[in-house]
mmCIF file of the N, C-alpha and C atoms, coordinates in Angstrom:
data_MODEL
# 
_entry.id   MODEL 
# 
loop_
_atom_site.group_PDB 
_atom_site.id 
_atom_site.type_symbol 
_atom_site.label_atom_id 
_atom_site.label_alt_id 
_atom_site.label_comp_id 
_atom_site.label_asym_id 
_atom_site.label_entity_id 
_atom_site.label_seq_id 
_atom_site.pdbx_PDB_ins_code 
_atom_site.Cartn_x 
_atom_site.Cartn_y 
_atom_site.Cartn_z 
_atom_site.occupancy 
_atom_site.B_iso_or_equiv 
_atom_site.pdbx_formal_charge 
_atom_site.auth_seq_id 
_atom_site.auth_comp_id 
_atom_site.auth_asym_id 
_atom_site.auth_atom_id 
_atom_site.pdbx_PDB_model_num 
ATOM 1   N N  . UNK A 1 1  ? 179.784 78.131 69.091 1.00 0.00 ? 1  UNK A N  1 
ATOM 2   C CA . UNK A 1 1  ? 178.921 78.017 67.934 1.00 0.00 ? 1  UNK A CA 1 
ATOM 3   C C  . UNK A 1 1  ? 177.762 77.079 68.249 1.00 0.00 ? 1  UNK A C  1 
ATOM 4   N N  . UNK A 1 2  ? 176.101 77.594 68.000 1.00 0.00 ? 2  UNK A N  1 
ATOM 5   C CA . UNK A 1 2  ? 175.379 76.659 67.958 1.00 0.00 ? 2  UNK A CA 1 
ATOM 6   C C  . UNK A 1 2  ? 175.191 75.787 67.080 1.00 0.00 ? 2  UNK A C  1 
ATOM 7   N N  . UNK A 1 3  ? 174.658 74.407 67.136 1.00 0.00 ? 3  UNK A N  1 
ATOM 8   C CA . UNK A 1 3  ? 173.996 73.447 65.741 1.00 0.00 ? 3  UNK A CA 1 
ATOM 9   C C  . UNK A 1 3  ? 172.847 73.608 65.528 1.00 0.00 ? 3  UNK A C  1 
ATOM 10  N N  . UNK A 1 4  ? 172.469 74.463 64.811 1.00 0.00 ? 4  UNK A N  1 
ATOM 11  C CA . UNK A 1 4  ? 171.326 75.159 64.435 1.00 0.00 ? 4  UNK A CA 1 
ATOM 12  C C  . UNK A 1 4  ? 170.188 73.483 63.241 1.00 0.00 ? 4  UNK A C  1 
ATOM 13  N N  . UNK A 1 5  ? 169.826 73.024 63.606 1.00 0.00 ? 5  UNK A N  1 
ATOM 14  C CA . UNK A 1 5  ? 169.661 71.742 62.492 1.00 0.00 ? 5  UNK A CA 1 
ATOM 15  C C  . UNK A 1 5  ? 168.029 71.877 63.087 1.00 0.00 ? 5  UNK A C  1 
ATOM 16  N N  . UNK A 1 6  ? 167.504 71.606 61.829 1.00 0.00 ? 6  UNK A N  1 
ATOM 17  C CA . UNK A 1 6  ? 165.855 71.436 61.784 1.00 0.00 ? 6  UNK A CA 1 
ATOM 18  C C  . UNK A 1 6  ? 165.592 70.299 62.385 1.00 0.00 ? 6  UNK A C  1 
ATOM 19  N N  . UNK A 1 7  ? 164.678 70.269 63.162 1.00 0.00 ? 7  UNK A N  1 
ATOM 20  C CA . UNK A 1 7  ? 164.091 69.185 64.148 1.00 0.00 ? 7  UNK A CA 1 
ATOM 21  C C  . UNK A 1 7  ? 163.129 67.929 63.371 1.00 0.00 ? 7  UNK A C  1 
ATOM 22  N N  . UNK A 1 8  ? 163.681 67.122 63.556 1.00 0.00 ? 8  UNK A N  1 
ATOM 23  C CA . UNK A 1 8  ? 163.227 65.715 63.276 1.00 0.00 ? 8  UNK A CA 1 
ATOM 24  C C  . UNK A 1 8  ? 161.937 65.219 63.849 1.00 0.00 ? 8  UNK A C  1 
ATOM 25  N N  . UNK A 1 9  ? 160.787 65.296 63.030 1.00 0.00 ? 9  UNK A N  1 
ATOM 26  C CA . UNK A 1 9  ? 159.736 64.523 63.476 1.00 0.00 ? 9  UNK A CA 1 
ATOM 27  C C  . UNK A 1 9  ? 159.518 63.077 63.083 1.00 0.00 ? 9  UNK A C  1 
ATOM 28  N N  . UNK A 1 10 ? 159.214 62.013 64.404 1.00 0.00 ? 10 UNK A N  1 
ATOM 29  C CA . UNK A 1 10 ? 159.144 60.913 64.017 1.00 0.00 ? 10 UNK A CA 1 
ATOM 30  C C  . UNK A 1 10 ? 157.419 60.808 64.425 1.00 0.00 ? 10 UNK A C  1 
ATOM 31  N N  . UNK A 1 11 ? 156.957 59.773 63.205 1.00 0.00 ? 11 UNK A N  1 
ATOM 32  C CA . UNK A 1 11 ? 155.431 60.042 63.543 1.00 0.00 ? 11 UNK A CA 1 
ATOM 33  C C  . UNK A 1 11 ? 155.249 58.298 63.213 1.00 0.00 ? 11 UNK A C  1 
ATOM 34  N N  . UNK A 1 12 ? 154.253 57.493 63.762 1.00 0.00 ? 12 UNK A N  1 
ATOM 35  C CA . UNK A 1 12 ? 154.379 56.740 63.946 1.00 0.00 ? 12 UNK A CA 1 
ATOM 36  C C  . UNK A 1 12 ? 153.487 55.730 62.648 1.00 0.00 ? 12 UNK A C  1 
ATOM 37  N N  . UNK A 1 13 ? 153.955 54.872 61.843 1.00 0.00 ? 13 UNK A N  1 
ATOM 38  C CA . UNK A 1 13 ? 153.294 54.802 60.727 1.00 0.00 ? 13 UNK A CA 1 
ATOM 39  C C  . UNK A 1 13 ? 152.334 54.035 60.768 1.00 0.00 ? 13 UNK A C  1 
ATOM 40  N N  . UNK A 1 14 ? 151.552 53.687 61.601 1.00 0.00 ? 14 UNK A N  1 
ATOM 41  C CA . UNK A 1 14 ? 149.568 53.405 62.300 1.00 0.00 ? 14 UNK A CA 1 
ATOM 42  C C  . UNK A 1 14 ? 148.726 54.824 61.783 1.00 0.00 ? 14 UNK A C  1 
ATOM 43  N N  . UNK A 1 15 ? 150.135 55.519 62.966 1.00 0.00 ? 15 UNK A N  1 
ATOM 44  C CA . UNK A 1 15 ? 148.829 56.861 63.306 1.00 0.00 ? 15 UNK A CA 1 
ATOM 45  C C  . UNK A 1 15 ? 149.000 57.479 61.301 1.00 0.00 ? 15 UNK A C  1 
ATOM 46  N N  . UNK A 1 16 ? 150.223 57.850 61.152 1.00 0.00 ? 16 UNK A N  1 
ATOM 47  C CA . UNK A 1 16 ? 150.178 58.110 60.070 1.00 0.00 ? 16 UNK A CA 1 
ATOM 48  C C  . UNK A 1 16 ? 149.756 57.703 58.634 1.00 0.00 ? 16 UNK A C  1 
ATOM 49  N N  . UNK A 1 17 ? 149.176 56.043 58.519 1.00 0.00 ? 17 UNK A N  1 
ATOM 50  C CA . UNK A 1 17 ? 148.291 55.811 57.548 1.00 0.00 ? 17 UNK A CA 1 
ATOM 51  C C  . UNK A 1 17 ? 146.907 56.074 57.935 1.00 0.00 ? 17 UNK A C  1 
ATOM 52  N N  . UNK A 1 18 ? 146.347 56.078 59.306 1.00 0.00 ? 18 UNK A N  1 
ATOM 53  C CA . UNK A 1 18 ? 145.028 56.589 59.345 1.00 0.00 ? 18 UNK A CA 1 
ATOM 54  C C  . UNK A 1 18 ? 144.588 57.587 59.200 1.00 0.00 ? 18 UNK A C  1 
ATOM 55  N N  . UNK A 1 19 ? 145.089 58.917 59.375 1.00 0.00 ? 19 UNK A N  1 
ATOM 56  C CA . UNK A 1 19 ? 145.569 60.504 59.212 1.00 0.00 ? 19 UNK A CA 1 
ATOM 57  C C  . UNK A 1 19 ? 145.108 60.107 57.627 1.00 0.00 ? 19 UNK A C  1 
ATOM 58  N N  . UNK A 1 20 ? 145.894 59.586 56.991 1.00 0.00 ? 20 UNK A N  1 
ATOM 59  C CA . UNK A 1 20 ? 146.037 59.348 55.151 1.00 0.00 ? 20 UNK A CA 1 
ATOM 60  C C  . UNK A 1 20 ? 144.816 58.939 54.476 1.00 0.00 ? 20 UNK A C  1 
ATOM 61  N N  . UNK A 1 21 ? 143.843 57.917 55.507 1.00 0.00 ? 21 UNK A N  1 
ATOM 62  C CA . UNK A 1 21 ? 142.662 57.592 55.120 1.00 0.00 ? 21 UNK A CA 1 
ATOM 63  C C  . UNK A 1 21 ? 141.985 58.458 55.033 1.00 0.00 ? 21 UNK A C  1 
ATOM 64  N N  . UNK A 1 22 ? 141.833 59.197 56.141 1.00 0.00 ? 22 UNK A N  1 
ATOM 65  C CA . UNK A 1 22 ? 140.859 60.410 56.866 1.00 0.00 ? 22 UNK A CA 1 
ATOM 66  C C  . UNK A 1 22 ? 140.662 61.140 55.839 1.00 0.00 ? 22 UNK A C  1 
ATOM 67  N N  . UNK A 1 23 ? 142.177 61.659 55.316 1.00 0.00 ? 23 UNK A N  1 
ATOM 68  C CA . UNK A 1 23 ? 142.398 62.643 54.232 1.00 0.00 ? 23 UNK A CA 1 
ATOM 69  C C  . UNK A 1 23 ? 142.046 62.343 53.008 1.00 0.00 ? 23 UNK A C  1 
ATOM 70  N N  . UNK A 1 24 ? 142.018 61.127 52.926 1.00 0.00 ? 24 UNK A N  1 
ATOM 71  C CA . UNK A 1 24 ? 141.267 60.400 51.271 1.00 0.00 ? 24 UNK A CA 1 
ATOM 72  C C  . UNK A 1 24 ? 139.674 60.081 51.291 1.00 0.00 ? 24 UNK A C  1 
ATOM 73  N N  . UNK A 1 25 ? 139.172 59.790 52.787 1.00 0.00 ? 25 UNK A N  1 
ATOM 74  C CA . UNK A 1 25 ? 137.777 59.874 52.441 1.00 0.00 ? 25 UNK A CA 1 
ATOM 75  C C  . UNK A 1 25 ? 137.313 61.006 52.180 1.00 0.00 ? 25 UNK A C  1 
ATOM 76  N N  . UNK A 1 26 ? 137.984 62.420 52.997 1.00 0.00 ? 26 UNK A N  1 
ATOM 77  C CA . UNK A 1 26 ? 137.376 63.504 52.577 1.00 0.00 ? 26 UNK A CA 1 
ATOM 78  C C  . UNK A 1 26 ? 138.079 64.298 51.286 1.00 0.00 ? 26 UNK A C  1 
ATOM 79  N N  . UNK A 1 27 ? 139.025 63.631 50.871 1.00 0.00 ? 27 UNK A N  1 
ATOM 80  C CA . UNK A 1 27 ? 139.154 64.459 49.435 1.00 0.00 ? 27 UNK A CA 1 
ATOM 81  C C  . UNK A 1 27 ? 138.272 63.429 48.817 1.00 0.00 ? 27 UNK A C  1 
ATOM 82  N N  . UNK A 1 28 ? 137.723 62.236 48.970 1.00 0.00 ? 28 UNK A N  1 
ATOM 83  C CA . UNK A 1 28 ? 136.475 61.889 48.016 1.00 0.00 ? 28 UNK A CA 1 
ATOM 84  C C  . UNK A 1 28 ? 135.334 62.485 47.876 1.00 0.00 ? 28 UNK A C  1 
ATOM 85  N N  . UNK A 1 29 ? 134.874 62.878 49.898 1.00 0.00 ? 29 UNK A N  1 
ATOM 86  C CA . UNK A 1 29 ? 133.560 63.205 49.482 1.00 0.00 ? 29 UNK A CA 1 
ATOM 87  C C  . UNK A 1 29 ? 133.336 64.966 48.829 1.00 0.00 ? 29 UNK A C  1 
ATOM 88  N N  . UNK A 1 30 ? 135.131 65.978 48.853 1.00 0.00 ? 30 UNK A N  1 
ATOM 89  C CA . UNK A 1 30 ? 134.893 66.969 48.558 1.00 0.00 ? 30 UNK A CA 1 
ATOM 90  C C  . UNK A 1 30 ? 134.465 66.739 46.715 1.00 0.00 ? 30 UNK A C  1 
ATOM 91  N N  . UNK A 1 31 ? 135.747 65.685 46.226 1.00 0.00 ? 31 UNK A N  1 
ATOM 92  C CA . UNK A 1 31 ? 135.192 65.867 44.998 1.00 0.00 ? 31 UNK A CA 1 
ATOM 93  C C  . UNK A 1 31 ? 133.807 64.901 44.451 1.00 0.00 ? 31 UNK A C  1 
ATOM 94  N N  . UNK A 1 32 ? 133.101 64.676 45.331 1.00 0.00 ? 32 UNK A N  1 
ATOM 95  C CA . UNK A 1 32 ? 131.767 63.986 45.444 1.00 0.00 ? 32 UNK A CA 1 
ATOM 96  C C  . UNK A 1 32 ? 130.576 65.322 44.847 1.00 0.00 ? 32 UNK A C  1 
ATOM 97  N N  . UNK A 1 33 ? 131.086 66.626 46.226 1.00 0.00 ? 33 UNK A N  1 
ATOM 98  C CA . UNK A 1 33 ? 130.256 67.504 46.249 1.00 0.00 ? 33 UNK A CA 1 
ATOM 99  C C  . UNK A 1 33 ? 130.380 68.435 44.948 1.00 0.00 ? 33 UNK A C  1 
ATOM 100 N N  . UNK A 1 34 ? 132.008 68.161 44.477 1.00 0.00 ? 34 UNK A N  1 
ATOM 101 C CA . UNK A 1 34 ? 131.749 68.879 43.369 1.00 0.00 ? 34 UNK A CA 1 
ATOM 102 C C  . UNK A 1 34 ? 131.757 68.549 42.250 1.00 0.00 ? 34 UNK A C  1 
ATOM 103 N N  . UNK A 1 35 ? 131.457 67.390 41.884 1.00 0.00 ? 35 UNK A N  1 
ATOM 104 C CA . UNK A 1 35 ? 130.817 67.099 40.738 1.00 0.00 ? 35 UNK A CA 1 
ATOM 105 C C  . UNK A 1 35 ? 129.402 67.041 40.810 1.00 0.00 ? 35 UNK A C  1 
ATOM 106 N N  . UNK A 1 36 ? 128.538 66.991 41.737 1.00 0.00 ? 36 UNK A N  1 
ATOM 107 C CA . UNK A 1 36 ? 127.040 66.586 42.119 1.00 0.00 ? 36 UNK A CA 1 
ATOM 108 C C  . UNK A 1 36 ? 126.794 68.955 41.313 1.00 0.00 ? 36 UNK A C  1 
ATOM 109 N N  . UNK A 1 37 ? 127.732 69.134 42.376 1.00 0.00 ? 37 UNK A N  1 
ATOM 110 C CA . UNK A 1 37 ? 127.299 70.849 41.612 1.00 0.00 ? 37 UNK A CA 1 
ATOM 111 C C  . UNK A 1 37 ? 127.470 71.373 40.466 1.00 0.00 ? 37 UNK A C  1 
ATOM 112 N N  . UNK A 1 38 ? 128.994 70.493 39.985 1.00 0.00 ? 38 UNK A N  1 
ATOM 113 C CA . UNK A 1 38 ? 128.867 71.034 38.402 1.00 0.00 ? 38 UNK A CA 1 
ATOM 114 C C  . UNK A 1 38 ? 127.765 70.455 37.548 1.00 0.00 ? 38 UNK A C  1 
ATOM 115 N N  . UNK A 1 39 ? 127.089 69.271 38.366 1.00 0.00 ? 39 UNK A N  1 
ATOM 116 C CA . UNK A 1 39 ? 126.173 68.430 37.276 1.00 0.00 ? 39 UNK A CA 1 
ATOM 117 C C  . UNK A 1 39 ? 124.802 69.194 37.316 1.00 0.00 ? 39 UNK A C  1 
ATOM 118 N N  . UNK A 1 40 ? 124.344 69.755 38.702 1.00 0.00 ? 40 UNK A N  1 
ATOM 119 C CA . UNK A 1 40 ? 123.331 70.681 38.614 1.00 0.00 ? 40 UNK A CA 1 
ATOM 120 C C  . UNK A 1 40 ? 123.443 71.665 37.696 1.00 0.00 ? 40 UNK A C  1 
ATOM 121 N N  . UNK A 1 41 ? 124.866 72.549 38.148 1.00 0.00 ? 41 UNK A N  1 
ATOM 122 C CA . UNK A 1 41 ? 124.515 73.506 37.086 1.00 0.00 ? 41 UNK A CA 1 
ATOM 123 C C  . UNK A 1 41 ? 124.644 73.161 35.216 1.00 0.00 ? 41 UNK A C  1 
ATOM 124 N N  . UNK A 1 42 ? 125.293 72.114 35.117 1.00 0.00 ? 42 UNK A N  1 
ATOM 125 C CA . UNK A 1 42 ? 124.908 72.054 33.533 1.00 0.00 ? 42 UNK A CA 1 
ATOM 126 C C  . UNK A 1 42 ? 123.854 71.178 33.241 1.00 0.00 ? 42 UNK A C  1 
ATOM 127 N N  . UNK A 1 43 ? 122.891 70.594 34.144 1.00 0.00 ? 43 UNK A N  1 
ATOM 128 C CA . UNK A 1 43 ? 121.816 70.470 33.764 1.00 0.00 ? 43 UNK A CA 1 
ATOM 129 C C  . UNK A 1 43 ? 120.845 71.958 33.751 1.00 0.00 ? 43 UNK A C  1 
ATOM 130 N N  . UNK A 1 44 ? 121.128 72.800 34.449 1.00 0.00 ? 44 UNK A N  1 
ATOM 131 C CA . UNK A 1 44 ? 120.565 74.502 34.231 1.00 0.00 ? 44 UNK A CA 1 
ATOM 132 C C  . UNK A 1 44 ? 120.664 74.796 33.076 1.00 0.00 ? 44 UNK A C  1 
ATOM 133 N N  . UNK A 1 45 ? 121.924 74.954 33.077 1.00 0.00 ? 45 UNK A N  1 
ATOM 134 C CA . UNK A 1 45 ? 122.329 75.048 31.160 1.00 0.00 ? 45 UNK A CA 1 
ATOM 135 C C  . UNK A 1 45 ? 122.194 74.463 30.160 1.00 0.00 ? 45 UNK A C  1 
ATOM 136 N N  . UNK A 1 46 ? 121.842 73.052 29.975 1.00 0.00 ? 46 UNK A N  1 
ATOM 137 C CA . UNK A 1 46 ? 121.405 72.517 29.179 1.00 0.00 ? 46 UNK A CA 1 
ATOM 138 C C  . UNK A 1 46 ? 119.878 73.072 29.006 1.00 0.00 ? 46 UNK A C  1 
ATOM 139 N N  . UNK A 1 47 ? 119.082 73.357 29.929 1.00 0.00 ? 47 UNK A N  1 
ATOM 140 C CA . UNK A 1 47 ? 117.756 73.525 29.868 1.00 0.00 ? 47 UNK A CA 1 
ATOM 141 C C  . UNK A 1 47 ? 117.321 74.805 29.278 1.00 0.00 ? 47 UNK A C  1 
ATOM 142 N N  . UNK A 1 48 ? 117.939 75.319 29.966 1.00 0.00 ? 48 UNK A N  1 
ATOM 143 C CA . UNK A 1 48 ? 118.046 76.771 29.547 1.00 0.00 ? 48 UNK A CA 1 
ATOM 144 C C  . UNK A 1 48 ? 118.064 77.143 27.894 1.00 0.00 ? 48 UNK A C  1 
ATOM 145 N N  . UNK A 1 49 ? 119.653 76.183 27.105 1.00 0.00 ? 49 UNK A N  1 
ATOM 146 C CA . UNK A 1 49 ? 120.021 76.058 26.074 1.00 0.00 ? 49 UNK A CA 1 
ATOM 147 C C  . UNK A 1 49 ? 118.662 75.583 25.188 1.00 0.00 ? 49 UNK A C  1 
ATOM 148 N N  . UNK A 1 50 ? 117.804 74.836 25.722 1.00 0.00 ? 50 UNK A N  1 
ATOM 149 C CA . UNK A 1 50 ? 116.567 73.931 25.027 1.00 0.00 ? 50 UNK A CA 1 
ATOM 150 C C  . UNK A 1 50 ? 115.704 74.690 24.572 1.00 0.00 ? 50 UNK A C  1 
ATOM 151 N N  . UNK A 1 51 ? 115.462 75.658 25.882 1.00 0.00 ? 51 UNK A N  1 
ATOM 152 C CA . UNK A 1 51 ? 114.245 76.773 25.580 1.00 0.00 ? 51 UNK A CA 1 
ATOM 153 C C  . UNK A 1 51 ? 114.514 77.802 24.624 1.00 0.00 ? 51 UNK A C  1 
ATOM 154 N N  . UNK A 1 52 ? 115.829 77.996 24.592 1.00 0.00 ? 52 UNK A N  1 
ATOM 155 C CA . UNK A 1 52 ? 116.478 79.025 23.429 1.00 0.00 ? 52 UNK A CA 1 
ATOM 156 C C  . UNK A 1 52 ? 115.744 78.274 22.325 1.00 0.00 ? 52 UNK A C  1 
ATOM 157 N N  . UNK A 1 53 ? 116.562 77.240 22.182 1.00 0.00 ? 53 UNK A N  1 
ATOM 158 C CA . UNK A 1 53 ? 116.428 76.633 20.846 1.00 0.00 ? 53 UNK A CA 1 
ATOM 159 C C  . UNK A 1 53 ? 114.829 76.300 20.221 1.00 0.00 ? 53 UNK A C  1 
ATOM 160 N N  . UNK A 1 54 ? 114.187 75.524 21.597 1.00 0.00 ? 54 UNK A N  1 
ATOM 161 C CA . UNK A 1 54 ? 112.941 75.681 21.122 1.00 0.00 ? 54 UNK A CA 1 
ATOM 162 C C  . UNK A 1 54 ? 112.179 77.113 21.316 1.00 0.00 ? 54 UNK A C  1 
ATOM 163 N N  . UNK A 1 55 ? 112.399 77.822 21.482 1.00 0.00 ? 55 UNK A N  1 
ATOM 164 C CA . UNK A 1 55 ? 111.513 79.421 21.220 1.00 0.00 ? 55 UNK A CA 1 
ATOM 165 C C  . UNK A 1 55 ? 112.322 80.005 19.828 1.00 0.00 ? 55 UNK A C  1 
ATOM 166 N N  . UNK A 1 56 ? 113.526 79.448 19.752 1.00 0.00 ? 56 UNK A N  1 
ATOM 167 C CA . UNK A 1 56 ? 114.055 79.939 18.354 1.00 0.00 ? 56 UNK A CA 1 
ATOM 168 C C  . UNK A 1 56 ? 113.486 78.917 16.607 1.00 0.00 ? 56 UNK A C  1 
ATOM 169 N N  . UNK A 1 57 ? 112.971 77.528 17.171 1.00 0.00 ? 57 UNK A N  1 
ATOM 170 C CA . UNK A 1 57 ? 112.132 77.330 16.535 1.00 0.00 ? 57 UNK A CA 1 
ATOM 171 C C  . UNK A 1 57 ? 111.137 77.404 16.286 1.00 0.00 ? 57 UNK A C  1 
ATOM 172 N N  . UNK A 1 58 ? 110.555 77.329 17.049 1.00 0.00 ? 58 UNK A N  1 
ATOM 173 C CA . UNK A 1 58 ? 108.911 77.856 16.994 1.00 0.00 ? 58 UNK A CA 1 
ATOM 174 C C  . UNK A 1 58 ? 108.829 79.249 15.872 1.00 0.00 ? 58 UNK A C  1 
ATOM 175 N N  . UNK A 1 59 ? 109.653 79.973 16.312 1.00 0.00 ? 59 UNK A N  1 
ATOM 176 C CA . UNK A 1 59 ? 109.668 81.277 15.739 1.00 0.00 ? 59 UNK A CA 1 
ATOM 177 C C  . UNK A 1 59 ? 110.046 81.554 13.989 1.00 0.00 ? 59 UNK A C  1 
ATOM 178 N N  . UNK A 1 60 ? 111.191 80.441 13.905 1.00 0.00 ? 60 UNK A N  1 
ATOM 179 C CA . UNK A 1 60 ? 111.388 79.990 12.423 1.00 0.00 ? 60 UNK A CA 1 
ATOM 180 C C  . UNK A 1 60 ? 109.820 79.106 11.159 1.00 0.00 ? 60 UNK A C  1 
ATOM 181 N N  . UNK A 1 61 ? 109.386 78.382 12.423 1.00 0.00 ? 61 UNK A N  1 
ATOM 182 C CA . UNK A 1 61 ? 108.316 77.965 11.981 1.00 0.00 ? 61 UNK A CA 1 
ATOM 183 C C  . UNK A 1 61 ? 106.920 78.584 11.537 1.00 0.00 ? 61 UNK A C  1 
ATOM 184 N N  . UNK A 1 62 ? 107.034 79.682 12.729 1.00 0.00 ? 62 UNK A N  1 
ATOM 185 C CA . UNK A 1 62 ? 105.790 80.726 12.733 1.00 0.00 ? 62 UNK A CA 1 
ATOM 186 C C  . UNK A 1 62 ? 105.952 81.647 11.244 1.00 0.00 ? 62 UNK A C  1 
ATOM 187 N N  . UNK A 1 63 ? 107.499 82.338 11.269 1.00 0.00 ? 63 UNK A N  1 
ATOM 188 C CA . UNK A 1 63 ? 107.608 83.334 10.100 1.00 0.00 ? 63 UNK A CA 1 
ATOM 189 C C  . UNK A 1 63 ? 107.596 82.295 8.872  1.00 0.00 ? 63 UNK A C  1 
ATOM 190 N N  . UNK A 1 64 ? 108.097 81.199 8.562  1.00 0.00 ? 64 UNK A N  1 
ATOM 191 C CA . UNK A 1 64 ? 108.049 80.462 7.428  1.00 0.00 ? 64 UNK A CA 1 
ATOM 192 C C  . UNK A 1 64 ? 106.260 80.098 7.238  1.00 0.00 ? 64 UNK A C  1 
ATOM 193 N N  . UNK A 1 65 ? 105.249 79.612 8.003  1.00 0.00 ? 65 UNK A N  1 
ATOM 194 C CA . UNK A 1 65 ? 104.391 79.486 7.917  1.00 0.00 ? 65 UNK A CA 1 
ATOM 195 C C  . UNK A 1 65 ? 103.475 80.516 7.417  1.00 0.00 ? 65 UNK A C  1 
ATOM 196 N N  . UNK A 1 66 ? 103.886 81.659 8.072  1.00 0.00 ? 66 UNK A N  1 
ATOM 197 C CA . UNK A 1 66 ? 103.261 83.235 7.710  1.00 0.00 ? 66 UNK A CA 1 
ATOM 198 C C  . UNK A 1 66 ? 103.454 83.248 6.303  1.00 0.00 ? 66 UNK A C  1 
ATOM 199 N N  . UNK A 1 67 ? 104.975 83.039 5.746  1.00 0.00 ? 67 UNK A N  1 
ATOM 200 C CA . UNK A 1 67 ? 105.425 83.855 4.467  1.00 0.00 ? 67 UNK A CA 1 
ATOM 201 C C  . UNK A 1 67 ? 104.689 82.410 3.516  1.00 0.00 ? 67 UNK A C  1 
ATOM 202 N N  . UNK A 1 68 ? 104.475 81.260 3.762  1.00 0.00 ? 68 UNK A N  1 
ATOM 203 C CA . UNK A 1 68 ? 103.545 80.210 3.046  1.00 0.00 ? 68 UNK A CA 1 
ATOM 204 C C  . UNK A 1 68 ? 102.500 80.699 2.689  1.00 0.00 ? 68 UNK A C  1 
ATOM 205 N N  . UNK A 1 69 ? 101.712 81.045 3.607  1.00 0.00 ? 69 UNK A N  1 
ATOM 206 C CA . UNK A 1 69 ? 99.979  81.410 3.718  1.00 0.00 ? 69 UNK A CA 1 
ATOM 207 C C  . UNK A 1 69 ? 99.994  82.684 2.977  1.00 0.00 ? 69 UNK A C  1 
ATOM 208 N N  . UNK A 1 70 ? 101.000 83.368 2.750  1.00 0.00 ? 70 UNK A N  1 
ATOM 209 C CA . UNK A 1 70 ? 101.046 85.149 2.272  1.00 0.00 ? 70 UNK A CA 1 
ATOM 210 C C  . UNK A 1 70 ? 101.154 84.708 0.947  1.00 0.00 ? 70 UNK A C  1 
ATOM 211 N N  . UNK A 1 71 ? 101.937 83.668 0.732  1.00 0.00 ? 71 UNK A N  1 
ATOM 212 C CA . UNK A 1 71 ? 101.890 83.361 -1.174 1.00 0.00 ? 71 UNK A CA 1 
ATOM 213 C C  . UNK A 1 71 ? 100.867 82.804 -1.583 1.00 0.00 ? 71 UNK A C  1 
ATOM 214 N N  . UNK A 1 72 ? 99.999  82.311 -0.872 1.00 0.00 ? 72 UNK A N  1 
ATOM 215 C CA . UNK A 1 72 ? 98.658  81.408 -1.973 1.00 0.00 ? 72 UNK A CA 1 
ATOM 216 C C  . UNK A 1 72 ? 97.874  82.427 -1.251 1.00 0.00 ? 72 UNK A C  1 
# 
């Protein structure tokens, strides 16, 4: 009969907290990159949202102004 048993890695705990750094500066700078992109795009959308709003006023202003000037 063989002893079939999963092999034991010993890793040395230097190498293995620097490995840990490595891995934490770059899960910082990934979520660095992605907040810098979600912030672009909802500054898009906010802007975007502005021009709605201001072309949807303007337009409230224009027909209310019209229907003013049409009564006197």
């Amino acid at each position: 009969m063989s002893d079939a048993r999963a092999p034991n890695v010993i890793v040395d705990q230097a190498e293995y907290n620097e490995v840990m750094k490595r891995l934490d500066r770059i899960d910082e700078k990934n979520e660095f990159v992605s907040s810098e992109i979600a912030q672009r795009i909802g500054k898009k959308v906010g802007r975007d949202i502005g021009i709605l709003y201001g072309a949807v006023m303007g337009l409230l202003l224009f027909v209310i102004y019209s229907y003013v000037t049409s009564i006197f």
